[in-house]
N, C-alpha and C positions, 0 to 999 in steps of 0.2 A: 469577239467579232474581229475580223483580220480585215486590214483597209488595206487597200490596192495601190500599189504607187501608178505616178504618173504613166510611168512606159509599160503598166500592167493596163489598163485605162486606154493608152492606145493600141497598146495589142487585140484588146477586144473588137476596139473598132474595126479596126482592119479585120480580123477573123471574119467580122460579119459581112464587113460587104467587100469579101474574097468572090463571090462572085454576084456581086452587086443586090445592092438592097438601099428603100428608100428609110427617110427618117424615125421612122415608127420601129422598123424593125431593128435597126442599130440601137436606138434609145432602150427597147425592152433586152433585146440580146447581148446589149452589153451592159444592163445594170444601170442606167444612167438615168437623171431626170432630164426635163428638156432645157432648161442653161446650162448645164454641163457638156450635152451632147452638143449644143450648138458652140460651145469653147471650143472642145476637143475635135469638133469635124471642122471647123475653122481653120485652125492648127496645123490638123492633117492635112488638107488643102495645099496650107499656105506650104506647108515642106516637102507638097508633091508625092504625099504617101498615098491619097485617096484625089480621084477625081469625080465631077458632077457628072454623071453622063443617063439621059434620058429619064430626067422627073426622078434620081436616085444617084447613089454612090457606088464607086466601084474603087476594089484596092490595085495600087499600080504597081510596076514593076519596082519601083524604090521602096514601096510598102511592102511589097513580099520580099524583096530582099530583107528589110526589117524584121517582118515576123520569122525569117531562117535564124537570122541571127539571136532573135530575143528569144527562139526555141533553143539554140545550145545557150545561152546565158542563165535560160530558167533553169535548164536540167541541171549545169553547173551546180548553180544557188542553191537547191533543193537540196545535193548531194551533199553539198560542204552545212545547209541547216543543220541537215541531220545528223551529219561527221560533227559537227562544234555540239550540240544539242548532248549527244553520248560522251565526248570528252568534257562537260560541266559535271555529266552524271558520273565518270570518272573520278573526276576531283573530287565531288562532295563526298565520295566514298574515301578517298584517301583523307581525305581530310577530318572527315568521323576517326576515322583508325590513328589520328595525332592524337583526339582527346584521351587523358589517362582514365575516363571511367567508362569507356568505349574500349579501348588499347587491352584495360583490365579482363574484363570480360570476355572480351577474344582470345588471349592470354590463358583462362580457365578451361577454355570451350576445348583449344586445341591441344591442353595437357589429357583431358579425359580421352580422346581420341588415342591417344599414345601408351595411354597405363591400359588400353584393350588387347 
């Protein structure tokens, strides 16, 4: 199960009420029980991401600049996961290829290739 950090947590909010949505619908569309959503819409609030407007929520201009930014930060992060993800799978192959009853075996595989 993969947990969401904080500023994943606020991005959702904001997604959701990008164009305005009351508590029911943030709470389901972003995953959230209801003390958490009332943390996080508190939060958002207090930092001028989200305002109260008409029996709902609506994301402001400092919250969409938010979610531009937290959109190239995510694709960043996603890139460089998976860039570090395949340089481990790198390593643990180089690193098979130290062991000598690994080393050996490769050793045999690639002389039969050669007396063909």
């Amino acid at each position: 199960m993969k947990y969401r950090s904080r500023i994943d947590i606020v991005a959702d909010v904001l997604k959701t009420a990008a164009t305005g949505a009351k508590r029911t619908r943030i709470m389901y569309i972003a995953n959230l029980s209801h003390s958490l959503l009332k943390k996080y819409l508190a939060d958002a609030i207090k930092v001028g991401f989200v305002a109260a407007v008409d029996g709902g929520f609506e994301t402001t201009e400092k919250g969409h600049n938010f979610l531009e930014k937290y959109s190239q930060f995510s694709s960043k992060y996603t890139t460089l996961t998976s860039q570090l993800e395949d340089m481990r799978f790198e390593m643990e192959i180089l690193e098979r290829m130290c062991r000598p009853d690994v080393a050996q075996g490769m050793r045999v595989g690639s002389d039969r290739k050669n007396r063909k």
